[in-house]
C-alpha positions, 0 to 999 in steps of 0.5 A: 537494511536490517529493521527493528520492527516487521510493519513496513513503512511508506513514506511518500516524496515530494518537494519537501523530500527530493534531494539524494540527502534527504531520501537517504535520510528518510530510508535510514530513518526507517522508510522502507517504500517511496511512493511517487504521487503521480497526481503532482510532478512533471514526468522529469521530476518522477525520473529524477526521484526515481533515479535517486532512490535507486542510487540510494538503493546501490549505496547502501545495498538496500533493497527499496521498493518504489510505489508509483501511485496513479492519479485516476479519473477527477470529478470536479465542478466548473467555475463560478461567474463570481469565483465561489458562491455561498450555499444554504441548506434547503435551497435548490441548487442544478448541475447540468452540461451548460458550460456557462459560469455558476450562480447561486442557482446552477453550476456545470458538472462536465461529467456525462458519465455521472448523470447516465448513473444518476437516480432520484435519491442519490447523493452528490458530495462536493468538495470532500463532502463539505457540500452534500446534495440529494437528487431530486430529478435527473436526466441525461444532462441534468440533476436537480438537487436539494441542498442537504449540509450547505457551505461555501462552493468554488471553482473547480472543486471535487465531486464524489458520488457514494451512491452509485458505481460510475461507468467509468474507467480506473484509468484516465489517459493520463493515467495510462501514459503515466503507467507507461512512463513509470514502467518503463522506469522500472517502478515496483508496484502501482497503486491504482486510484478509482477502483469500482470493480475487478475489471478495472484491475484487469485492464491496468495489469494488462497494460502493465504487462509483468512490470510491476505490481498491481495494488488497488486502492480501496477508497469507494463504497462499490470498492468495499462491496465487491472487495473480495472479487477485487483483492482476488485479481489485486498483488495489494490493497492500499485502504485509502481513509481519505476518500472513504471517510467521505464517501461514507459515514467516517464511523463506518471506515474503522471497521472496514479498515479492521476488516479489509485488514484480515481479509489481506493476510488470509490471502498472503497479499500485502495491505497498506493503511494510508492517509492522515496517519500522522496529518499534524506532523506536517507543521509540528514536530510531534504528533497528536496522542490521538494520531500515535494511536491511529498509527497504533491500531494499525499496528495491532491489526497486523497490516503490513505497512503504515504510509505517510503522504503529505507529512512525508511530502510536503511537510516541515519535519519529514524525518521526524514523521518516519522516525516516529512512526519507526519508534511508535512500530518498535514499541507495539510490537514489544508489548505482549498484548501485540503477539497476542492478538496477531496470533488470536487472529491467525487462521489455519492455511492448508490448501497446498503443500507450500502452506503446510511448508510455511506454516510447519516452519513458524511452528518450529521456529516457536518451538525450539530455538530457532532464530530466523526462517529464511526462505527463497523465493523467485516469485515472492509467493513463498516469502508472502506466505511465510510473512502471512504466518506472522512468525515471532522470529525475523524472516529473510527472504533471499531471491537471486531477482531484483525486482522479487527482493523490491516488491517483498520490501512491502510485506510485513516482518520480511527482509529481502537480501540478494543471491546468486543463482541456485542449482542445489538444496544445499547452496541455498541451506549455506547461502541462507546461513551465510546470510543470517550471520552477516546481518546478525540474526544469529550467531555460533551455534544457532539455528535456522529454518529453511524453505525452497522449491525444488527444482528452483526458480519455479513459482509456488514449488515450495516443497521442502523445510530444513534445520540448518546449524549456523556454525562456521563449518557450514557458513564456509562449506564449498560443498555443492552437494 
């Protein structure tokens, strides 16, 4: 489906968006990925969703790609003799092993794993940081803490723990048998919670076996730290806001976002910014000044898509939310202002000979007059090298590979369309002609850029550029030569 804007957007399901209506609503409104929140649903209920997505895909002929995010391993306290109880900055407060119901005094924290990487000094945050602990003793069972922002503590609240990198794993075993699940449904990319460091990726792409992508969510202080080495061994990075912004001091995350961001496009993988982008929108039908900025800054910093969670989800005014973010996308992208800093922040990619292919293509088509760069692609990695370029002109990425044409769904300015096994150059130079006609990129007389691999259908062969005209004796030439 033909866009009007080149940032992707995000737009996640649940009981507000689950009917076969609704879902085609929100991608004709714009929403070019749904995310499947595996911490809610039943496994029939994400069978079902996913069902309809694909039956939305058949009818409009539209490639979508479906983000299957894993719920990852949950810290949490115990319950309470008294349900909740009330604490008060300088008190001591204890978390141990004892299963017995928390006082005032103490509370269980069934978490072994937590007080093995415990030291004095570290900090605990309960209940998205409302509550923040300062250990004072520890031991293999044991913390015991000094009350630092007091507040209300009830049963089953959340704990983080920024300070330290836990000895535990991404992947809970739920997880995993989510992973499977959802795999075996043939979801598009999966969005791994608790990220700590590379091997954690590892062990989902092993699991995952070629199903599907893997993108690491970015949303702990030892992420942060060992981004580089995570990216590396990502497809994608999702910057997930939420838990960083308690985990970590909340002015610290826009120039982590900022900075995470860049580090994506230099190495051609896709980035989501995630979480509270539009968090009025829930119960309003217009979103707060601030939160159309938030949206913006996003924008400008070049991500390659922007996501909704709740206000997709569960909210009053799904349609409303991807609408505006669809109309806040079309209007930054018009301002000049925009095409300056994505091209001030553009940095030269000279490694190989698909990265002089790519970028010698943007070049040409902001040259001369060049109305579209189409590029074929069977991996994906030619397309997600040209859409790291940022090009002014709209790129077509055409894959005979349904799976390619989903995953590209997620990569900024691309626009997937479908095509039939190619043995020549020029089948692919009239396919991609043909192609921007139909969706109205160009029209007689005009020009188009295209990239392949020769011979096709071998990953990361990029190796030749062509100027096609797109005139009627080429778009219904049978010449295979």
């Amino acid at each position: 489906m033909k866009r009007d804007r080149n940032v992707k957007i995000v737009a996640t399901l649940g009981p507000a968006s689950s009917t076969y209506e609704m879902i085609r609503a929100l991608h004709e409104a714009g929403a070019d990925v749904f995310r499947l929140n595996m911490s809610h649903g039943k496994h029939e209920e994400i069978a079902e969703k996913h069902r309809i997505i694909r039956q939305v895909e058949k009818d409009l002929d539209s490639p979508i790609a479906i983000l299957a995010d894993l719920q990852g391993p949950k810290l949490r306290v115990g319950e309470f003799a008294n349900g909740e109880e009330e604490l008060e900055w300088g008190e001591a407060f204890r978390l141990d092993l004892d299963p017995a119901p928390g006082t005032h005094k103490r509370v269980t924290l069934p978490h072994p794993e937590i007080f093995e990487a415990l030291t004095v000094g570290s900090h605990l945050l309960v209940n998205d940081g409302k509550i923040r602990l300062r250990v004072e003793e520890c031991g293999e069972d044991f913390a015991n803490c000094t009350v630092i922002t007091g507040g209300t503590i009830s049963n089953r609240k959340g704990v983080n723990v920024p300070d330290v990198v836990l000895p535990l794993a991404a992947l809970s075993e739920k997880d995993r048998n989510d992973l499977e699940f959802v795999c075996s449904l043939g979801v598009d990319w999966l969005a791994l919670s608790f990220v700590q460091r590379p091997k954690d990726v590892w062990e989902a792409r092993e699991l995952a076996d070629g199903r599907a992508a893997i993108l690491s969510k970015i949303e702990k202080p030892a992420a942060v730290e060992a981004f580089d080495e995570i990216m590396e061994v990502s497809d994608g990075i999702m910057v997930a806001r939420g838990d960083l912004g308690v985990e970590l001091p909340v002015q610290n995350v826009p120039p982590i976002q900022k900075r995470l961001v860049r580090k994506c496009r230099a190495a051609a993988k896709p980035v989501i910014v995630a979480t509270q982008m539009l968090e009025s929108m829930i119960e309003s039908p217009m979103p707060t000044r601030a939160e159309v900025s938030d949206v913006s800054g996003a924008i400008y910093e070049g991500a390659d898509a922007i996501m909704l969670s709740a206000e997709s989800a569960a909210g009053q005014y799904p349609i409303e939310a991807v609408t505006t973010m669809n109309n806040v996308a079309i209007e930054v992208e018009s301002d000049p202002t925009y095409r300056e800093i994505i091209e001030a922040s553009r940095h030269a990619h000279r490694a190989s000979v698909a990265d002089g292919i790519v970028a010698a293509a943007r070049e040409i088509a902001e040259t001369t007059d060049i109305k579209a760069i189409c590029c074929f692609t069977s991996s994906g990695t030619t397309a997600a090298l040209v859409s790291r370029e940022r090009p002014r002109v709209p790129i077509i990425a055409m894959t005979s590979l349904r799976g390619t044409a989903r995953r590209m769904s997620l990569h900024w300015g691309t626009m997937t369309v479908m095509t039939g096994e190619l043995e020549r150059f020029k089948q692919a130079v009239v396919n991609a002609a043909r192609a921007a006609r139909k969706n109205g990129f160009v029209e007689e007389h005009d020009q188009i850029v295209v990239t392949a691999g020769v011979p096709f259908n071998v990953p990361g062969s990029t190796n030749i550029l062509r100027v096609a005209p797109c005139d009627e004796r080429l778009i219904y030439s049978t010449d295979p030569e």
